[in-house]
C-alpha positions in Angstrom: -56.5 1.8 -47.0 -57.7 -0.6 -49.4 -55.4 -1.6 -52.2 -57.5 -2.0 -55.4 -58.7 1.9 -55.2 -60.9 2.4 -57.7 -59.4 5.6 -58.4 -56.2 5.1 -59.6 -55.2 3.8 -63.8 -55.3 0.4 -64.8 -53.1 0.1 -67.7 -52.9 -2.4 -70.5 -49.5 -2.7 -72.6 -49.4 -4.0 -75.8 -45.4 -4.2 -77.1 -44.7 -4.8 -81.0 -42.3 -6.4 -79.9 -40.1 -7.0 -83.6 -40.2 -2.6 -83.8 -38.8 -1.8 -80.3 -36.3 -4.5 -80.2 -34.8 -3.6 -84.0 -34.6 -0.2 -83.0 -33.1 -0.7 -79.8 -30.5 -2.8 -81.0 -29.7 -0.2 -84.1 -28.7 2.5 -81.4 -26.6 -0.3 -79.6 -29.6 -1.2 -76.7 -30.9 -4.1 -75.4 -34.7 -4.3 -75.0 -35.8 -5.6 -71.9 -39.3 -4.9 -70.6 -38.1 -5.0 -66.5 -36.8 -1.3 -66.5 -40.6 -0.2 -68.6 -42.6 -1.8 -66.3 -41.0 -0.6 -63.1 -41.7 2.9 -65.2 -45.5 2.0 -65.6 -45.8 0.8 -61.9 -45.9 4.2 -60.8 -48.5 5.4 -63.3 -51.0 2.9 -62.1 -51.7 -0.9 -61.8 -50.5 -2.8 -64.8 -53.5 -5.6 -65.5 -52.8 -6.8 -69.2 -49.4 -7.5 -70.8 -49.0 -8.6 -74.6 -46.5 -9.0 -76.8 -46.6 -9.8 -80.3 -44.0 -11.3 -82.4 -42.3 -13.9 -84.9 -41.0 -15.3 -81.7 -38.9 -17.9 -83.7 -37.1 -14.7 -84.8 -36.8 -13.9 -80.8 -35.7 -16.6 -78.9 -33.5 -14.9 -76.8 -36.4 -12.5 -75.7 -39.0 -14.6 -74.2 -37.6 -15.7 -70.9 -37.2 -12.2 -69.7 -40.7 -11.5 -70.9 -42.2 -14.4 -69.6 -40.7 -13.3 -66.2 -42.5 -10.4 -66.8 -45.6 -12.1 -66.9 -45.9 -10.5 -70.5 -48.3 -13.1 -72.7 -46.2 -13.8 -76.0 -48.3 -13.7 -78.8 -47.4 -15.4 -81.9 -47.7 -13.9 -85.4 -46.0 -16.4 -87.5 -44.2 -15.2 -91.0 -45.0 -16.8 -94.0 -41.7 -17.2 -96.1 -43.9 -16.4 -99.1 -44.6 -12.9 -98.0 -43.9 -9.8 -97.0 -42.8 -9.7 -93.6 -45.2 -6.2 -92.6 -48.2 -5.5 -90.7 -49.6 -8.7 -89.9 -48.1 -8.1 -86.0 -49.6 -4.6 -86.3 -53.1 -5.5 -87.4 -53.3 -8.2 -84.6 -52.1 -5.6 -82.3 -54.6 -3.0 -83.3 -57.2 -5.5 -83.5 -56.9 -6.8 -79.7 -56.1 -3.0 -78.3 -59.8 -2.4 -79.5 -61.6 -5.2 -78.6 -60.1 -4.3 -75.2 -61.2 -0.5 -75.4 -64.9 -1.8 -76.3 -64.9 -5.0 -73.8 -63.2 -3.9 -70.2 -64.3 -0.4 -69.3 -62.1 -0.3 -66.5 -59.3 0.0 -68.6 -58.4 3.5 -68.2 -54.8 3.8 -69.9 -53.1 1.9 -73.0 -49.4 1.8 -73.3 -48.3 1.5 -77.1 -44.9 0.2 -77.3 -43.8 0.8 -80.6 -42.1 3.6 -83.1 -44.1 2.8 -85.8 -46.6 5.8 -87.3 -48.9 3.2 -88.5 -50.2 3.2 -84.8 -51.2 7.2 -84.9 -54.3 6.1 -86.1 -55.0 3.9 -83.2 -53.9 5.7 -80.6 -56.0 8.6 -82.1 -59.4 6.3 -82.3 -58.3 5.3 -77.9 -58.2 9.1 -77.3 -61.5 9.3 -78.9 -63.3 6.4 -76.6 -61.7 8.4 -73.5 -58.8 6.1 -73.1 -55.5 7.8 -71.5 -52.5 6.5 -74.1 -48.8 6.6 -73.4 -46.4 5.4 -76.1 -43.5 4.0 -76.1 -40.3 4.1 -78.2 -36.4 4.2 -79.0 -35.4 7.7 -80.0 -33.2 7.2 -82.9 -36.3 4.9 -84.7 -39.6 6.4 -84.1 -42.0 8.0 -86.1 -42.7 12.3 -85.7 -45.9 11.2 -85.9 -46.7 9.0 -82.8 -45.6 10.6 -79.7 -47.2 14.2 -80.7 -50.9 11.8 -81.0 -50.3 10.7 -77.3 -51.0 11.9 -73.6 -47.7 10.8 -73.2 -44.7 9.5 -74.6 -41.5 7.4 -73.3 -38.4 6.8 -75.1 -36.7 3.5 -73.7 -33.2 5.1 -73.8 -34.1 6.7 -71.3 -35.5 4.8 -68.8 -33.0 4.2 -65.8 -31.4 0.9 -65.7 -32.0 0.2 -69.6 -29.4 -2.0 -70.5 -26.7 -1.6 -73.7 -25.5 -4.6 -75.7 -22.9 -6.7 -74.8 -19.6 -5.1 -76.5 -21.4 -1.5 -77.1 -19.6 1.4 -75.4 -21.1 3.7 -73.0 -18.4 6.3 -73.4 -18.7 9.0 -75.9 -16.5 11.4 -77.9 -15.6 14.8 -76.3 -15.5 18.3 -78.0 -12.8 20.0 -78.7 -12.0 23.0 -76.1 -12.1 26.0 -77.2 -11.0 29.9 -76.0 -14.0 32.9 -75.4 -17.8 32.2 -76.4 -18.4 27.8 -76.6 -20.7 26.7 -79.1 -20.8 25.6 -82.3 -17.4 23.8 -81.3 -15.7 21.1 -83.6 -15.2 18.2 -82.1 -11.5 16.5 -81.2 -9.8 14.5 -84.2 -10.3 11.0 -84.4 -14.2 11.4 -82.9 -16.9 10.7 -84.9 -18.5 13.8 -87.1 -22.0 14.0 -87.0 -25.2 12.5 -85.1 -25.3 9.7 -87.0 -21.8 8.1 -85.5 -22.0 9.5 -82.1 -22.9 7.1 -79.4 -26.1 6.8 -77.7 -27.6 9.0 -75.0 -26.1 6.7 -71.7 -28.2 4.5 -70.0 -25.8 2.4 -68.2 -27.4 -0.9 -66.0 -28.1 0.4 -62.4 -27.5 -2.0 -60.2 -29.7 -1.9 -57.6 -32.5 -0.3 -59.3 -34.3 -3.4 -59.9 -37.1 -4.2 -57.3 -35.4 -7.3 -56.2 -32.2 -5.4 -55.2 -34.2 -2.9 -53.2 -36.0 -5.7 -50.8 -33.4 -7.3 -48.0 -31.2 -10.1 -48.8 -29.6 -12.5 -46.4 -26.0 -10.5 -47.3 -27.3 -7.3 -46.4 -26.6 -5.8 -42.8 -30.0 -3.8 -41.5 -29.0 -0.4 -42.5 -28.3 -1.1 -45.8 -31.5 -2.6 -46.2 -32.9 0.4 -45.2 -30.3 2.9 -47.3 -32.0 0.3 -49.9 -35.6 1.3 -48.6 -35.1 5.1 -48.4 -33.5 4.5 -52.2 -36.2 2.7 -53.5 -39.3 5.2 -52.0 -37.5 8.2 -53.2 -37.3 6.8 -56.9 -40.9 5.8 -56.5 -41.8 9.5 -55.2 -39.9 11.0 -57.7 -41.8 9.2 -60.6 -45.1 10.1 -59.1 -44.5 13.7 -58.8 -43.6 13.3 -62.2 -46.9 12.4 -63.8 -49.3 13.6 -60.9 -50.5 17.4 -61.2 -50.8 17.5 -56.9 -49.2 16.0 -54.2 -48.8 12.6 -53.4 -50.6 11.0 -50.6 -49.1 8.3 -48.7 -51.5 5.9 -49.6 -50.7 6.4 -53.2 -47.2 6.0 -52.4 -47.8 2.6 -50.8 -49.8 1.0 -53.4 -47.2 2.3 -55.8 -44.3 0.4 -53.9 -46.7 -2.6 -53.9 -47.1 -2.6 -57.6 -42.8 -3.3 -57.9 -42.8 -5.2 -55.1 -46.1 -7.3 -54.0 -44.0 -8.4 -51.5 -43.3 -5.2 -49.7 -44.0 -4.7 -46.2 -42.9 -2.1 -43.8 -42.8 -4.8 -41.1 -39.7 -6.8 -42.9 -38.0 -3.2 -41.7 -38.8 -2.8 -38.0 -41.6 -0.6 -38.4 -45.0 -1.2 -37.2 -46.9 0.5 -40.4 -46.2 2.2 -43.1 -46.8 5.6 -41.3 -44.5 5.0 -38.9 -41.8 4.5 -41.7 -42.9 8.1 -43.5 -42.2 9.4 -40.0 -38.7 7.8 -39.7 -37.9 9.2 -43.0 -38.8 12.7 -42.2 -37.1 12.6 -39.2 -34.3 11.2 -41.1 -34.0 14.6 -43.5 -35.4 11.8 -46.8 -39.0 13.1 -47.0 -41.4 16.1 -45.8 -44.7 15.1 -44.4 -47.9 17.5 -44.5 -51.9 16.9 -43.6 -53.2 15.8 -46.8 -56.9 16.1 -47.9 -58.4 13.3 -46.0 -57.5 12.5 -42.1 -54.3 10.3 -41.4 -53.3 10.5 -44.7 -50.3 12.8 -45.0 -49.0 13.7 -48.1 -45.4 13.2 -49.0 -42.8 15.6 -50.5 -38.9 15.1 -51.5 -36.4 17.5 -48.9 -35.6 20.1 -51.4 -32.3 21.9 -51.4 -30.5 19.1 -49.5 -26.7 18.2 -48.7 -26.9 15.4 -50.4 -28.4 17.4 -53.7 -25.3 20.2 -53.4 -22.9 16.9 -53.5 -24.1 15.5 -56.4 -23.7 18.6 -58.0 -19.9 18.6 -57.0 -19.4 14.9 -57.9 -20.8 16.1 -61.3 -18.5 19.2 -61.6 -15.7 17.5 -60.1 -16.3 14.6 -63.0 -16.6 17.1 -65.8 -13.1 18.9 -64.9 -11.1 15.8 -64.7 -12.7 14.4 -67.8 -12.1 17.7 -69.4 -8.2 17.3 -68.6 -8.4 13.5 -69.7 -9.9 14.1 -73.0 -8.3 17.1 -74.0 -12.2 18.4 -74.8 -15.8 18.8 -73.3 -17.4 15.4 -72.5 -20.5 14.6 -73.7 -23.6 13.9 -72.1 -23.3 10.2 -73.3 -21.1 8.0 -71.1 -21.1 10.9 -68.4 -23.7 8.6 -65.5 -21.3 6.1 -65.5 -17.8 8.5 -65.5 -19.9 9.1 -62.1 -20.7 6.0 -61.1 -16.9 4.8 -61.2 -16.1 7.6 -58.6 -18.9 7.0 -56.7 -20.5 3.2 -57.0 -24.3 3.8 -55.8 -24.9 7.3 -57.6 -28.4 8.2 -58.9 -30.4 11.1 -60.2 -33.4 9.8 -58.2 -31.9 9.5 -54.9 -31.6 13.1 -55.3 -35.5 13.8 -56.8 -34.6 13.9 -60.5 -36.7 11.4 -63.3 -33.6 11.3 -65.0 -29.7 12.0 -65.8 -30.5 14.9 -68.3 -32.7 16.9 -66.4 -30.2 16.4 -62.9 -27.5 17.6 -65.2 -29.9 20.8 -66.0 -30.0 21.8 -62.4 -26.7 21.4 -62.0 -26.4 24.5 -65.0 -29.3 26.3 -63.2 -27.3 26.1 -59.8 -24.0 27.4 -61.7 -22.1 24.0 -60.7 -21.5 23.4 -64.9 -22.4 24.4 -68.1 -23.7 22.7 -71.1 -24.3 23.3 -74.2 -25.8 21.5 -77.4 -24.2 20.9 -80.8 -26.6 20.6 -83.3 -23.8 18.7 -85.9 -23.5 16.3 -83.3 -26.9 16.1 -81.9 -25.4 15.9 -78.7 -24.9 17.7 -75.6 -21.4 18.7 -74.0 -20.3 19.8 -70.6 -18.0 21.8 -69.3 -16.3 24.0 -66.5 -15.3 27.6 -66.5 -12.5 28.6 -64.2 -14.9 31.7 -62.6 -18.2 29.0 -62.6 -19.1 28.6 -58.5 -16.9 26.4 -56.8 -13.7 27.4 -58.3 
């Protein structure tokens, strides 16, 4: 297998850097690029990193950048103008040069809210370039993410981190008797979207690439628990962009791309093959012949034990928070009600991209229901005494 197919995206990401981290902080966030790039690793091999800024204003930014291997670019302010478009212009400027220059940039990753960029991204479609944006969902424009192959809010990347002091618990509706919806929400809570709190996106621990490779405090099989963790997540977020299955090979040079440092060998196994076949064997992963020879491609277990209790933690949650609030709980806040009951939870363990669509299969299999309250811009859930499992 060779590593540097020439078949798969090589992105370049170019982060306006003042826009996402303004907007991130405004819905109580912290921007940091570690949980986006882990994101991006799985859509292809990540070759140029920019970001542009006053980085006087940033300080506090740059050293998790910089381990990023993100080159800072500096837009200085003049005091004597208007701080606007300079970082934007620059931006636009180099994303073109780029597009013109390195042909074998196939993908461009615009992090930023800001609907000055629609025409950019617009003119990259045009020269056959692949473009994924990037942005909080609170601050960015209508315009950008319906002008791009893709779009990403932050908040909802696992393992985006809130601020220091901000509040991962939201308010809970009111309950109310017969038909729900429409529902008021219990005194003292805030009344409308603009003072709710934050679609959750609590810090996972252990979701970062260097808490899924052994460390000399971990016993063998929870380095591997770690390993089955961390290929699941990686399989989930290929299936999620890729319109077939997944080949192992893909798969590996996905892992490679978090970790350059992964090797089936630090696990006991003789290649990475042999691994897939532990896995299947150990109920994590299906294996089928793929279209070229010794190259199987690899599938998530569907329907799982482990899937049905998830759905009971999540039902199980939702009741007692129902009693403790004297309400329906809200999505936001919910991950980590579920995460105090049961430490390593995660949607991707189980095959979901994320929290919100886990908790939609959760409805579909009649474990919960949820509804959403327009006034509030916010979804609630909730158990019926005749829902399955009573």
């Amino acid at each position: 297998m060779t590593i540097n197919d020439v078949s798969e995206d090589r992105l370049a990401i170019f982060i306006d850097h003042e826009n996402v981290a303004i907007g991130a902080r405004d819905i109580g966030y912290r921007f940091e690029v570690a949980p986006l790039v882990e994101a991006l690793a799985e859509r292809g091999r990540l070759i140029v990193r920019r970001a542009y800024a006053d980085w006087n204003l940033f300080r506090e930014d740059r050293r998790g950048l910089v381990d990023a291997n993100i080159e800072l670019i500096e837009i200085p302010q003049r005091s004597d103008s208007v701080r606007k478009n300079a970082a934007d212009i620059q931006m636009a400027v180099d994303a073109m040069e780029l597009a013109f220059t390195r042909d074998f940039v196939s993908t461009f990753v615009i992090v930023s809210g800001d609907s000055d960029f629609t025409p950019l991204v617009s003119k990259l479609r045009e020269l056959n370039k692949r473009v994924i944006g990037v942005g909080l969902k609170g601050s960015t424009s209508a315009m950008l993410p319906p002008a791009c192959d893709e779009f990403i809010f932050y908040d909802r990347l696992d393992g985006a981190p809130l601020r220091d002091g901000a509040s991962s618990a939201g308010p809970s509706r009111a309950k109310k008797g017969g038909k729900r919806g429409g529902g008021k929400r219990s005194a003292g809570g805030p009344s409308s979207a603009k003072d709710a709190q934050p679609v959750q996106a609590v810090p996972d621990v252990g979701d970062a690439d260097t808490a899924d490779t052994p460390g000399s405090g971990s016993t063998q099989k929870q380095d591997l628990r770690k390993l089955e963790r961390l290929i699941t997540r990686t399989l989930t977020g290929l299936q999620s962009t890729a319109a077939g299955g997944i080949q192992a090979s893909n798969l590996k040079r996905a892992l490679l791309r978090k970790d350059s440092t992964f090797s089936e060998l630090d696990y006991g196994f003789r290649g990475f093959r042999e691994l897939l076949h532990h896995l299947a064997d150990q109920g994590v992963v299906t294996l089928t012949e793929g279209s070229a020879p010794g190259d199987p491609e690899v599938d998530l277990v569907a329907g799982s034990k482990s899937e049905d209790a998830g759905f009971q933690l999540l039902r199980e949650t939702v009741k007692e928070l129902m009693e403790e609030l004297g309400g329906d709980p809200p999505l936001s806040g919910l991950k980590d009600q579920l995460r105090k009951r049961q430490g390593d939870f995660s949607e991707k363990d189980l095959g979901y991209a994320g929290f919100l669509q886990f908790c939609k299969a959760a409805v579909t299999r009649d474990f919960v229901e949820m509804d959403w309250e327009e006034e509030d811009g916010e979804y609630y859930l909730y158990v019926d005494d005749d829902e399955k499992g009573s």
